[in-house]
VEXDREN-2710 file (C-alpha; in Angstrom, 1 decimal):
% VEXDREN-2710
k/r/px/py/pz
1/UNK/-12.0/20.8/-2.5
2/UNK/-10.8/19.7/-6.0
3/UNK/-7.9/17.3/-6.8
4/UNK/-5.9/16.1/-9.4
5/UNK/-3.2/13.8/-10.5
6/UNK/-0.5/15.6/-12.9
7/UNK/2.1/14.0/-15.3
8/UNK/5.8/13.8/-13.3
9/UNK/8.5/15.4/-15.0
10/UNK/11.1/13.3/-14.3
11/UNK/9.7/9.9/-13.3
12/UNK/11.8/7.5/-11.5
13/UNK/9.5/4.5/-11.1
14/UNK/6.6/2.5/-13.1
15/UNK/4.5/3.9/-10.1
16/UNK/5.2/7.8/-10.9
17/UNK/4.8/7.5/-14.7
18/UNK/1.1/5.5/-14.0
19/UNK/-0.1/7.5/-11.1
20/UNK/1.5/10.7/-11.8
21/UNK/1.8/12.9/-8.5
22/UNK/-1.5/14.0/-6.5
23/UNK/-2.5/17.9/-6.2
24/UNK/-4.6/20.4/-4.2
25/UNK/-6.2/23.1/-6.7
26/UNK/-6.1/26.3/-5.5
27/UNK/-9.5/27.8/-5.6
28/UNK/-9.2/30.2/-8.8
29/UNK/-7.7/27.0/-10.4
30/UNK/-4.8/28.8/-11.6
31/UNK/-2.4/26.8/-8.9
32/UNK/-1.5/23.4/-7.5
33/UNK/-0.2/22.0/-4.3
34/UNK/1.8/18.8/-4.8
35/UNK/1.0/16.7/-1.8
36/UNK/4.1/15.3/0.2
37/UNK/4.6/11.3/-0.6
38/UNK/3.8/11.2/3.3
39/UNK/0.4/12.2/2.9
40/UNK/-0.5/10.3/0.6
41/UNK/1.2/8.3/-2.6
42/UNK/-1.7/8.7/-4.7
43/UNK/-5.2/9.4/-4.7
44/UNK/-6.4/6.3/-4.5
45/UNK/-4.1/5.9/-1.2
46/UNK/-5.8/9.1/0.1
47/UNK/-9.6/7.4/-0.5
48/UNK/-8.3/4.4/1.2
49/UNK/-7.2/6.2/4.4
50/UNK/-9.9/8.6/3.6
51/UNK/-10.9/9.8/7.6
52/UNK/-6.8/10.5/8.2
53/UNK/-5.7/12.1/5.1
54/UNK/-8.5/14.8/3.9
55/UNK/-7.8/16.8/7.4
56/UNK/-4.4/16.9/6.0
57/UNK/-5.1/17.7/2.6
58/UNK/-7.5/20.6/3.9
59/UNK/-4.4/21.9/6.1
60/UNK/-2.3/21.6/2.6
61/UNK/-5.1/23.8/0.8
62/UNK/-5.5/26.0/3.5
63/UNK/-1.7/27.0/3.2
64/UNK/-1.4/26.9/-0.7
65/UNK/-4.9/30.0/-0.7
66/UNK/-2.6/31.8/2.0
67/UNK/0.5/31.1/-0.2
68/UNK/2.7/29.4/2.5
69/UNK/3.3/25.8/0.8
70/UNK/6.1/25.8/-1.0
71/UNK/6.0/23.0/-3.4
72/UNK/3.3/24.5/-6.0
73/UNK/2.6/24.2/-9.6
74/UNK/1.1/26.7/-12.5
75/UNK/-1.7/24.7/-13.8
76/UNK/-1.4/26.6/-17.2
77/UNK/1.9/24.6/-17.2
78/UNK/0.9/21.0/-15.7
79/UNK/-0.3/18.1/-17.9
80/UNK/-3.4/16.1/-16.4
81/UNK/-4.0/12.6/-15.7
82/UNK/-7.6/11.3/-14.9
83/UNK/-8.1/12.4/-11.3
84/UNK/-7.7/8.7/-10.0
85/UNK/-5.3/7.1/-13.3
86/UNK/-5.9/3.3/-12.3
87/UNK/-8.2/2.0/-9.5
88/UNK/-9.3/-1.7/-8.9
89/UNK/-13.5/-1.2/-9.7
90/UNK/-15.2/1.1/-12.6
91/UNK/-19.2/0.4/-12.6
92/UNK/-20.8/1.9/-15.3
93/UNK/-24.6/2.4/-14.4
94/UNK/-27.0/3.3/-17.2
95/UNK/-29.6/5.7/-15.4
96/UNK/-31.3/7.0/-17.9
97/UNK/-33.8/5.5/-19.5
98/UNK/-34.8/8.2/-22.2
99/UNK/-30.8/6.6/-23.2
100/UNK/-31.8/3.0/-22.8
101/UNK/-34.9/3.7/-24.7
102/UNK/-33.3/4.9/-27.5
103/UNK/-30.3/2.6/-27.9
104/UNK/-32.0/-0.3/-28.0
105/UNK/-34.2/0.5/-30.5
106/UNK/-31.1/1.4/-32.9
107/UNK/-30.1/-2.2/-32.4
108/UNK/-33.8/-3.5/-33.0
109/UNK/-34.1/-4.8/-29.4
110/UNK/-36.9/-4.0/-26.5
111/UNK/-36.1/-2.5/-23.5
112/UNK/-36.3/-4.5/-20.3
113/UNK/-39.4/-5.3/-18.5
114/UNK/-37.9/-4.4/-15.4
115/UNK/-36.3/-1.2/-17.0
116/UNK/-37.9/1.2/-14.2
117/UNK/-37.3/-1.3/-11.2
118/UNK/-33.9/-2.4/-11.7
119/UNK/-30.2/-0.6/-12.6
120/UNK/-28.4/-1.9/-15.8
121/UNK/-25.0/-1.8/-14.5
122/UNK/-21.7/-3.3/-16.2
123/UNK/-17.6/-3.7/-15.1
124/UNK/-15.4/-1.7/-17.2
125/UNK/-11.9/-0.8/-17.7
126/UNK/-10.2/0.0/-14.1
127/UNK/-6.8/-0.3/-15.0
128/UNK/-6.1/2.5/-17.7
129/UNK/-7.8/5.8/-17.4
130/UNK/-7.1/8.3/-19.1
131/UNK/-6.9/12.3/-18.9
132/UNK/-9.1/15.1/-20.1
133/UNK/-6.5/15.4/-23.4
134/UNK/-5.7/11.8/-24.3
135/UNK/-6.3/11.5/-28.1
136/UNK/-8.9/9.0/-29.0
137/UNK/-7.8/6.1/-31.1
138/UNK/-9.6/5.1/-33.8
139/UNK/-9.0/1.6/-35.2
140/UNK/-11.6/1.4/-37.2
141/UNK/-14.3/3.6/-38.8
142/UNK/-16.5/0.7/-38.5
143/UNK/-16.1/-0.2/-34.8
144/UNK/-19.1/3.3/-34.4
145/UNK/-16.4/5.3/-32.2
146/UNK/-18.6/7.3/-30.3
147/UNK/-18.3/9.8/-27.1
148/UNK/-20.6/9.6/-24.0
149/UNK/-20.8/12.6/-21.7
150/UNK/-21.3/11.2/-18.2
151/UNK/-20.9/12.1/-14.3
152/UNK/-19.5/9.5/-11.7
153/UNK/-18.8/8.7/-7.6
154/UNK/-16.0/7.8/-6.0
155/UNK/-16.3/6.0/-2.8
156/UNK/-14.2/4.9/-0.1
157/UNK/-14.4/2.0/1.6
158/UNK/-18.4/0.4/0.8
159/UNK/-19.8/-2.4/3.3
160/UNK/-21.6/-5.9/1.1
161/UNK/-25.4/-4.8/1.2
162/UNK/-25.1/-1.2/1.9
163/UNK/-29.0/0.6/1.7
164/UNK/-29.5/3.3/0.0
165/UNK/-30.4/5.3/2.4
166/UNK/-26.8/4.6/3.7
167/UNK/-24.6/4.3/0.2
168/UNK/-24.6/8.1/-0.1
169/UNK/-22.1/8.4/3.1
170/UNK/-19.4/6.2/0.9
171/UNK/-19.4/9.3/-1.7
172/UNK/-16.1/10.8/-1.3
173/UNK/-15.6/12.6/-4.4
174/UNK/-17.5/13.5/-7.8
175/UNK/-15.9/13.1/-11.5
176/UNK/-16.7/14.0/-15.1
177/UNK/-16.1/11.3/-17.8
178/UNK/-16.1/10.8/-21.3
179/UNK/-17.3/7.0/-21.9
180/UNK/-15.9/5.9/-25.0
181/UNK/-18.1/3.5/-26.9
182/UNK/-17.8/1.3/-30.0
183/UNK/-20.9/1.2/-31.1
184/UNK/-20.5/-1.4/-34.0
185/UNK/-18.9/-3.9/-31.5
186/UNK/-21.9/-3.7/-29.1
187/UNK/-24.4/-5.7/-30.5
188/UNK/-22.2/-8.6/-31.1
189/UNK/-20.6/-8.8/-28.1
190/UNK/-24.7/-8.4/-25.9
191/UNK/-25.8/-11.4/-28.2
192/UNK/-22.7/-13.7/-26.5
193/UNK/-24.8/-13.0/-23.4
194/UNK/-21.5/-12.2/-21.5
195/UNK/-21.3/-8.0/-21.7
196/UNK/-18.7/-5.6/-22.9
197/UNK/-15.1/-6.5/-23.4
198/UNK/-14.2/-5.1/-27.0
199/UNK/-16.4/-2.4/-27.4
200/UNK/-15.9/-0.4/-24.0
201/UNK/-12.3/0.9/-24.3
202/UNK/-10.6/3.3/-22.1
203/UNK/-12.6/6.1/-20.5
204/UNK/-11.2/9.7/-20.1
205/UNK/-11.5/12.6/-17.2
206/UNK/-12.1/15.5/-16.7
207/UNK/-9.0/16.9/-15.0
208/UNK/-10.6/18.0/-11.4
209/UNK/-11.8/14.9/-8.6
210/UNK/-14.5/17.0/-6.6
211/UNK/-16.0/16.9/-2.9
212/UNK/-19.5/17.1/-2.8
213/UNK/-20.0/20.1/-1.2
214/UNK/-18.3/22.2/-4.1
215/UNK/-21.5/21.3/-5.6
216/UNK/-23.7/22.9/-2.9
217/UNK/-27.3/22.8/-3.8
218/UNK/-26.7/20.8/-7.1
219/UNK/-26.0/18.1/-4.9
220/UNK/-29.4/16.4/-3.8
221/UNK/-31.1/13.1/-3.8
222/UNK/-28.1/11.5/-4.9
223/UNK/-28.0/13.5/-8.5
224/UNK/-26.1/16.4/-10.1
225/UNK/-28.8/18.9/-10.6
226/UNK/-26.1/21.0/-13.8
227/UNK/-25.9/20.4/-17.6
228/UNK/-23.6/18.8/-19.4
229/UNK/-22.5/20.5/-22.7
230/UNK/-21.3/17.9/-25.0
231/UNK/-19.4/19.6/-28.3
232/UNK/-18.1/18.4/-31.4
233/UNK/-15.7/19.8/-33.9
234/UNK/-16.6/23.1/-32.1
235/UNK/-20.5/23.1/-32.2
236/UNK/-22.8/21.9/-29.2
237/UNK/-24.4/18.8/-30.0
238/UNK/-26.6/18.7/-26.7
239/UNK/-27.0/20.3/-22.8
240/UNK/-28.6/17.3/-20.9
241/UNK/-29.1/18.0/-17.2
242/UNK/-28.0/15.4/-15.3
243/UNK/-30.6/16.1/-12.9
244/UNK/-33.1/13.4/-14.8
245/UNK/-31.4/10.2/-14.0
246/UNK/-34.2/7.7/-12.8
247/UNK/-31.5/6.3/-10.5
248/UNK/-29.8/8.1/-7.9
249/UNK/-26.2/7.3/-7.4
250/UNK/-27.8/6.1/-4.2
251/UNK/-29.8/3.3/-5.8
252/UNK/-26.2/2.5/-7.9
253/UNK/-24.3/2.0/-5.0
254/UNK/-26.6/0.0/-3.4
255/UNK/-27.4/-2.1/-6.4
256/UNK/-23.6/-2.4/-6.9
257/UNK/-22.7/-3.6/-3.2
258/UNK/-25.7/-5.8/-3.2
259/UNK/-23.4/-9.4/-3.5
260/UNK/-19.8/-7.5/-3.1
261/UNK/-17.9/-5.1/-0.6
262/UNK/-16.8/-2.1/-2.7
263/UNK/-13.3/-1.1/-2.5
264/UNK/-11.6/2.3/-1.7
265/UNK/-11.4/4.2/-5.1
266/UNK/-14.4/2.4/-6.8
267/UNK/-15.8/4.5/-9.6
268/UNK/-19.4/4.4/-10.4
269/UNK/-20.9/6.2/-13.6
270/UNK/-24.4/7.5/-14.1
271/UNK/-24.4/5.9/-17.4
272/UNK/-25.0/8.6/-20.9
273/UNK/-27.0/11.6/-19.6
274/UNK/-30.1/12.1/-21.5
275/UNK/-33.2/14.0/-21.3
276/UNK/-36.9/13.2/-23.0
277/UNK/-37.5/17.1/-24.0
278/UNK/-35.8/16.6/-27.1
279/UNK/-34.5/20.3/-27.3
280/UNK/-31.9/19.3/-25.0
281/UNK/-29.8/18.2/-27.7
282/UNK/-27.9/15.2/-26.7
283/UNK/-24.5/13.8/-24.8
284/UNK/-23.8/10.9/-27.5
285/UNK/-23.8/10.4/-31.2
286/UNK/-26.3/7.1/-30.7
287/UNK/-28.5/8.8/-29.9
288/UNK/-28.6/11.7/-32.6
289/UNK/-28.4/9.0/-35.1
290/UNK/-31.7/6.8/-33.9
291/UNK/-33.5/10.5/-33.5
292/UNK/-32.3/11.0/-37.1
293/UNK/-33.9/7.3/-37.7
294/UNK/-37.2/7.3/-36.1
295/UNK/-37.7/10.8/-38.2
296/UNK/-37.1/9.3/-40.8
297/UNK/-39.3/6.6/-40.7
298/UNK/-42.6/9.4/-39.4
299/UNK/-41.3/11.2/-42.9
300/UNK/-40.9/8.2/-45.4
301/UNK/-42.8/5.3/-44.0
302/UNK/-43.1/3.9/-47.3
303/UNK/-39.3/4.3/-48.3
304/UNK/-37.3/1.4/-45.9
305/UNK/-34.1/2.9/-47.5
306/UNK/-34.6/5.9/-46.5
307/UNK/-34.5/5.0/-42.6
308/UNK/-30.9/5.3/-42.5
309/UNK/-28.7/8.3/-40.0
310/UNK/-27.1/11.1/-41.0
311/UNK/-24.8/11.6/-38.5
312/UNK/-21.6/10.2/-38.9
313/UNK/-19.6/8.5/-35.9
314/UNK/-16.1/10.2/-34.9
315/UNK/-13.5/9.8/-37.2
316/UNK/-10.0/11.1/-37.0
317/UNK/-9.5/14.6/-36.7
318/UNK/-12.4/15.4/-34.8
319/UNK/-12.4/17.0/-31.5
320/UNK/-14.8/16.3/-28.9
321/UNK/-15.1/18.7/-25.7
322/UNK/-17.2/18.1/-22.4
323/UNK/-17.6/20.2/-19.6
324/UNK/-20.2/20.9/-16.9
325/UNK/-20.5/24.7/-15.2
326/UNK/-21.7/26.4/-11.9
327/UNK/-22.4/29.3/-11.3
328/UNK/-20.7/30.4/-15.4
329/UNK/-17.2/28.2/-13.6
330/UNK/-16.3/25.2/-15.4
331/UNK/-16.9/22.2/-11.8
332/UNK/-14.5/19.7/-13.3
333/UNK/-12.6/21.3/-15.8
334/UNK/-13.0/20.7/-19.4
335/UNK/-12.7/17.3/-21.5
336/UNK/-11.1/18.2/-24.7
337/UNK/-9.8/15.0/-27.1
338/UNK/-8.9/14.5/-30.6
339/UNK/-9.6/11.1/-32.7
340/UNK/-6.5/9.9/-34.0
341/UNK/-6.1/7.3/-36.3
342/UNK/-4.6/4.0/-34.7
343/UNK/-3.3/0.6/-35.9
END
């Protein structure tokens, strides 16, 4: 099943305007079903009453392919929230290490030793989430705004010291993100020793919150097994498979619950997908830039000044598009922002 939260016209609390009102897609994604308040408030309510509601929203689904549920919407007509528009936990994992690799060395710094042993994992924004057409704002040109195509869990209720063998039952539903990044703020804010704050802002969904068997096959050992095409002003900028996280979501979960019980609605991210095989383009500017570098520095290793990227970071007016198929169908519908200028 797919799911979604859509803008209310008319909202009549803090609540509705926030969480917008939850929907069934239809499965040529050209309808909605708005699910009663009785059901469930809000997605997040759903996840947290999990076992009792998806019965129900399976009956609601059931009705709207069959066209007896009354209450539906055009989607060509809706505006989209993120799937899940505030929830209490966002873990960002970074399970790639072709994307660790590569970042760090654009900031001068080694890898760490335990790299390949244990997940880098940090708290990010839970509270504002935004949808797959929220402009991007950018503050400053020198803050590095950059995009990061990514994949992500929702789970529902997560016991303290869950295995991994066990974390994968707690999957409940599978997202599509856009991790904003501020790449000039990073650095400064790793050396306090205390993590993101400044230079993680809001991230941004895909419109459709997906069960894992709409993924059928290219759900296994914890991984999406699909491509992510990451575009820019119009023109791919990389097809990553997801496939090569070192990671599974499994090991996340697990490394996540290790001190803490995980609430209903927790989202974890895979962290930027990124492949070694170089022809795979790539899912953030970062890492385009430190390619662009270490080139640079094999071409001219005599010319310091010449080590520098070509590749700008986004700037206002450009338009950044993500999107993941199967089977030639977009899974989670498409990302599609614009960078507006802000402050």
């Amino acid at each position: 099943m797919k799911f979604a939260s859509i803008e209310i016209d008319t909202p009549i609390s803090y609540a509705d305007k926030r969480d917008g009102q939850l929907v069934v897609i239809s499965r040529d994604e050209s309808r909605c079903a708005m699910v009663p308040r009785e059901t469930a408030l809000t997605l997040l309510d759903a996840l947290e009453r999990w076992e009792i509601v998806l019965p129900q929203l399976k009956l609601i689904g059931e009705d709207l392919e069959r066209g007896r549920w009354q209450a539906v919407r055009d989607l060509a007509l809706v505006v989209y929230k993120a799937p899940l528009p505030r929830t209490y936990q966002w873990l960002d994992g970074s399970a790639f290490i072709q994307h660790i690799i590569l970042v760090r060395k654009a900031r001068g710094v080694e890898p760490p030793k335990n790299i390949t042993s244990d997940p880098l994992m940090y708290q990010g924004i839970g509270d504002y989430l935004d949808g797959p057409n929220s402009d991007i704002a950018c503050l400053d040109h020198s803050h590095g705004l950059d995009l990061e195509g990514e994949v992500g869990v929702f789970l529902d209720e997560t016991p303290l010291g869950v295995s991994p063998q066990d974390a994968r039952s707690h999957v409940k539903l599978l997202a599509l993100i856009n991790d904003v990044s501020l790449r000039g703020l990073i650095p400064v804010e790793l050396e306090k020793g205390f993590g993101f704050l400044q230079s993680k802002p809001s991230t941004s969904f895909a419109p459709f919150a997906v069960t894992p068997d709409e993924l059928g096959d290219a759900w296994k050992d914890g991984r999406v097994h699909l491509d992510i095409e990451c575009s820019l002003n119009g023109n791919v900028i990389g097809t990553p498979s997801a496939a090569e996280m070192h990671f599974s979501f499994d090991q996340l979960i697990a490394h996540a619950a290790r001190t803490r019980r995980l609430s209903p609605g927790t989202f974890i991210g895979s962290g930027t997908i990124s492949n070694q095989d170089r022809s795979r383009g790539v899912a953030c500017l970062a890492e385009r830039r430190m390619l662009e570098i270490i080139d640079a520095r094999n071409a001219h290793p005599d010319a310091p000044e010449l080590h520098q990227p070509s590749t700008p970071f986004l700037k206002p007016g450009d338009c950044v598009e993500i999107d993941m198929k199967i089977g030639g169908r977009s899974l989670f519908g498409r990302i599609k922002q614009k960078v507006i200028a802000a402050g």
